[in-house]
Each structure stands twice: as structure tokens, then as C-alpha cells.
N, C-alpha and C positions, 0 to 999 in steps of 0.2 A: 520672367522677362518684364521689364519697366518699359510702357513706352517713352515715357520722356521723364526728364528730373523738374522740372518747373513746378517747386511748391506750390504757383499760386493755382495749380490743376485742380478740380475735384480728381479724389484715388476711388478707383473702384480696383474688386480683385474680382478674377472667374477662374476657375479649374480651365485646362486646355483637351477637356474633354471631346469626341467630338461633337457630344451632341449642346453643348455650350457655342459650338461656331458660329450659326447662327446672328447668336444675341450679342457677337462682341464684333463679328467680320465690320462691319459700319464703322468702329473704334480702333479698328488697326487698318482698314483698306479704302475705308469708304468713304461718306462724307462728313463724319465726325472723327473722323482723322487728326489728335491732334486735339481733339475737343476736351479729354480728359488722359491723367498719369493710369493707367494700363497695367494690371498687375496678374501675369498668365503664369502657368506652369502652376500652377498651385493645385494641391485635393482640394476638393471640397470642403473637407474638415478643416484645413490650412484657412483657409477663404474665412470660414466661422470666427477662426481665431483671431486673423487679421484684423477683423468689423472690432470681434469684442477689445481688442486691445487698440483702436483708435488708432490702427496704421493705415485703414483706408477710411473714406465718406461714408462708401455703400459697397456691397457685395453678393454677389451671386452664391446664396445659401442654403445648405442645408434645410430643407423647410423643419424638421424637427427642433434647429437650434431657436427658432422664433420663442418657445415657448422656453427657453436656458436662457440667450440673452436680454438685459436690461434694456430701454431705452434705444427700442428698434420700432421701424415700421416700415410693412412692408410696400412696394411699389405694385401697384394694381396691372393688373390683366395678364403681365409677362412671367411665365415660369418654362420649368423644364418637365414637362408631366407626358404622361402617357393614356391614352383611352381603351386601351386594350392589353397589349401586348407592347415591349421595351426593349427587350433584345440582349438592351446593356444592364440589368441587372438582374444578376440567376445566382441560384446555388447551383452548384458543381456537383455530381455526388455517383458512386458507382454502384450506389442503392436505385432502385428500378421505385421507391416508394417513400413518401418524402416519413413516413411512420415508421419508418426502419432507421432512419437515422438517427445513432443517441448521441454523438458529438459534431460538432459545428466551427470550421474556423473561421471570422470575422473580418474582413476586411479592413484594415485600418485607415483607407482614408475613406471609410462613409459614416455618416451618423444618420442621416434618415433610414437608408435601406437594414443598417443594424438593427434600431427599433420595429421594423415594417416586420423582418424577420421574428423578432420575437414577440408580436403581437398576432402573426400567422400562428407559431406553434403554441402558443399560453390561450388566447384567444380562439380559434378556429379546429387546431391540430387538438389540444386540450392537453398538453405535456411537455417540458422544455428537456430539450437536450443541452448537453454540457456545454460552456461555449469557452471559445480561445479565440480575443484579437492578434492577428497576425497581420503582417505585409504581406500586399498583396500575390503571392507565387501559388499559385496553382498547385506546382507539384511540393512542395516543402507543406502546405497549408493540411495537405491531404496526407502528408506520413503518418500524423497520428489524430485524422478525424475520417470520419465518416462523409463532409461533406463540406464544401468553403463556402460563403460569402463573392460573391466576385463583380465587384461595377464599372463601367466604363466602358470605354474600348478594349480591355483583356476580356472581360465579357464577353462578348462579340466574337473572339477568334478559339473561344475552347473547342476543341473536335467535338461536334455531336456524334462522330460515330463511337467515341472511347469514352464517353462519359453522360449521364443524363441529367437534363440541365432544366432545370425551373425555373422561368419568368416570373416573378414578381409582382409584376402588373397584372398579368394576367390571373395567378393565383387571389390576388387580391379584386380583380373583377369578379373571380368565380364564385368570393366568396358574399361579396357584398353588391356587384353589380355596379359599384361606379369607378371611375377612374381615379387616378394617381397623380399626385405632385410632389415632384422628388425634391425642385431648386426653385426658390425664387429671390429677384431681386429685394434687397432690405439695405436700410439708411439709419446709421445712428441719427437720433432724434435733435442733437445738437448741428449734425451737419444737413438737414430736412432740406433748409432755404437752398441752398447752393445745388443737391441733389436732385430737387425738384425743378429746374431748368433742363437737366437733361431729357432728352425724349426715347426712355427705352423700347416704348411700342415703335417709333419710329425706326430706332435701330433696327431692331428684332425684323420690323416688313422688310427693310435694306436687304438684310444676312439673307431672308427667304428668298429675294427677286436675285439673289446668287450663289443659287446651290451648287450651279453648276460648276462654279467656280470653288466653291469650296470643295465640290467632290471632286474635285481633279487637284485642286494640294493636299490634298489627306489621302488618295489612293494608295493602297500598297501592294502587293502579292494576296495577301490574307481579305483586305476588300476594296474591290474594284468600284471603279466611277458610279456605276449604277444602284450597286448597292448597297453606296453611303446616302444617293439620293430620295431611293425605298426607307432609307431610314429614319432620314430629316423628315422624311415625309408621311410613312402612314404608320411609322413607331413612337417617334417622337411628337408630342404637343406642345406648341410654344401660346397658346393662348387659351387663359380659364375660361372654363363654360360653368352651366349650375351644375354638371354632373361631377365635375371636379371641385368643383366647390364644396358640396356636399362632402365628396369623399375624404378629403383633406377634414374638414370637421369629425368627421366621423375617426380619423385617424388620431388625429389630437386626443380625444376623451377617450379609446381606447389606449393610448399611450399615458396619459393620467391613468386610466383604471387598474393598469397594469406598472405603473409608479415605475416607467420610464422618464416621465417630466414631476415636478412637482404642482404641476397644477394647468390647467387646460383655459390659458389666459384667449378672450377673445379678439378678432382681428383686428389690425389697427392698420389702415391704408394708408397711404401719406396721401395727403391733399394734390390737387392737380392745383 
């Protein structure tokens, strides 16, 4: 969904995830309404591809792809992270143990959580199982694996009684103690100037002083007003601390060591 066609916009893209609402509600409701062309519905990985092929400014990204695309830099403070526990990104699996599982199917719209996965079991676990990208379906994913990949909001509604389900975040707190960042804002380096007037901290505080609002148009049968706002709120992190700082470092050079990226390039903030 485009919100307006006016070339002379800055283009940003976000996934219409929910835990994206937040950081774009200010940009379709609020007071930046209007302020820039609005590029939703999109995966995550869509978003990456978007940036790289210069059909938007900036984009709410994969943090894995910083260290694949050229001539990005990221926007400070605002991301999609988690300090414990996430909710929205598990493996699925009807193994009781994540050592029991020897194949894997992948999610096809994430590329962080892909990597994260297999730096848990090459790194942590100390053995890879087989992997298979697939769209995202729960039950097709699972005909011929042991266990899926699953992000977002399908995440969120897999039955915990019929299947056992691993957070991510948490596994990766377990193993290392610090938290997680799954997305953050990034600017090709050529559109910096024009990107750097908008104010995503500013948005991001808007979307929080209206969760309420967002939890009552994202409601469904599967989850209710209350706990989409448990979500926004003690699952999701929309602002880096050192603990995430670190950890997102720490992710990179294991992602290098295990020649998921080619090379573990250092941050590069865009200027205020």
C-alpha cells in the first residue's frame, strides 16, 4: 500500500507486521501524515530489496542485510528488538528438544531470523540440520521437516498446545545474556540529506502514546486488544540500550565467523 504518489515524497518501506505499528502509525495516522510516500504490506526481506534497488530513501530492515547492502547507514536509536522474550519469532517443531531436530524449514520472508537460527545451531547447538526455504505455512513447511522458521504475526497464533515452540530471543538471551535486534531503520547513503529531516524517534514516541489505538485495529479472535498491547510493550523494544548494542555486535561477527555475511563491516549511523 502506497500512501500517496507525490515523487517529490521521501519513500520509505516497513513490513505491516504488527510489531512495525508503532514506528509507521505517526506516518499513516498521526502527525506526519502525509509527510512522506508509505510503502506497507511488504516482508521484511521485500523492504531489503526495495532500499537495495533504489525504489525507496529508507527502509525498515532486516538488520542482517546492513552487513549485504552497499551504501546504507543506519538511523540511530529506533529499531525492532527484543530484551528477553519476542513472541513473534519461534521455531515450530513437535520435537519436545531443539537437538532432536535434523531438518528445518525457513521462512521466506526473514533474513535476520534465518541467520540467528543458524548461528544458534552451528554456534551454540554445535550441529546444523538440513534447511529448506519455504513460504510461510505452518502446516506444508512441516510435511517434510522436523521444525519451521515462523515470524511475525503467524508466529503469534501457532497453538502452544499442539506444537512446541522456541523464541528466539530468548534462546539467544540464554545463550549469550543480551538482547536482540531484529529491524532497523536504514537510508541509502545518496538519499542521507532528505532522510535525515525526518524524525523517526519522534514517530516511533507518537505510535507508543497510541497503542491503544493500534491494539483495537489489529484485534482479532486469535488476539485480543490486551494482548497486542503486553506485546508492544514488555515483548517488543523499540529503543537501543548498550545491551542491545552489544548484542547485535556480537551477532554480526558471529554471522561473519560462520560466513553468513562476508565480512562484519562496522556501524555507520547517519548523522543527526
Amino acid at each position: 500500500m502506497s500512501q500517496s504518489s507525490n515523487d517529490s515524497l521521501t519513500r520509505i518501506a516497513a513490513s505491516s507486521y504488527l510489531n512495525t505499528a508503532p514506528l509507521i502509525w505517526s506516518f499513516l495516522y498521526g502527525s506526519k501524515q502525509g509527510a512522506v510516500e508509505l510503502f506497507t504490506h511488504k516482508s521484511p526481506s521485500r523492504c531489503a530489496e526495495m532500499l537495495r534497488n533504489g525504489e525507496v530513501d529508507a527502509a525498515l530492515v532486516p538488520v542482517i542485510e546492513y552487513q549485504r547492502l552497499t551504501d546504507v547507514a543506519i538511523v540511530p536509536d529506533v529499531c525492532v528488538g527484543s530484551r528477553a522474550a519476542v513472541r513473534s519469532v519461534v521455531i515450530a517443531s513437535k520435537q519436545n528438544n531443539l537437538k532432536k531436530i535434523k531438518r528445518i524449514a525457513l521462512d521466506d520472508s526473514s533474513r535476520t531470523s534465518v541467520a540467528l537460527v543458524k548461528i544458534i545451531f552451528r554456534e551454540f547447538l554445535g550441529f546444523e540440520p538440513a534447511w529448506q526455504v519455504a513460504p510461510p505455512d505452518l502446516r506444508t513447511m512441516l510435511e517434510h521437516n522436523d521444525a519451521a522458521l515462523i515470524i511475525g504475526d503467524p508466529a503469534m497464533k501457532i497453538p502452544r498446545d499442539k506444537f512446541r515452540v522456541f523464541d528466539l530471543a530468548t534462546l539467544w538471551h540464554d545463550y549469550t545474556g543480551f538482547g536482540f535486534v531484529f529491524a532497523m531503520w536504514m537510508a541509502g547513503t545518496k538519499s542521507a540529506e532528505q532522510v535525515r529531516v525526518i524524525n523517526f524517534r519522534a514517530a516511533r514516541d507518537e505510535g507508543l502514546a497510541h497503542l491503544d489505538a493500534i491494539a483495537a485495529s489489529n484485534a482479532d479472535q486469535t488476539l485480543a486488544r490486551e494482548a497486542i498491547k503486553d506485546y508492544l510493550t514488555r515483548n517488543i523494544a523499540f529503543q537501543m540500550d548498550e545491551d542491545m548494542m552489544k548484542g547485535l555486535q556480537l551477532y554480526f561477527d558471529l554471522a561473519h565467523k560462520h560466513e553468513l555475511v562476508d565480512l562484519s563491516k562496522p556501524f555507520e549511523l547517519m548523522k543527526a
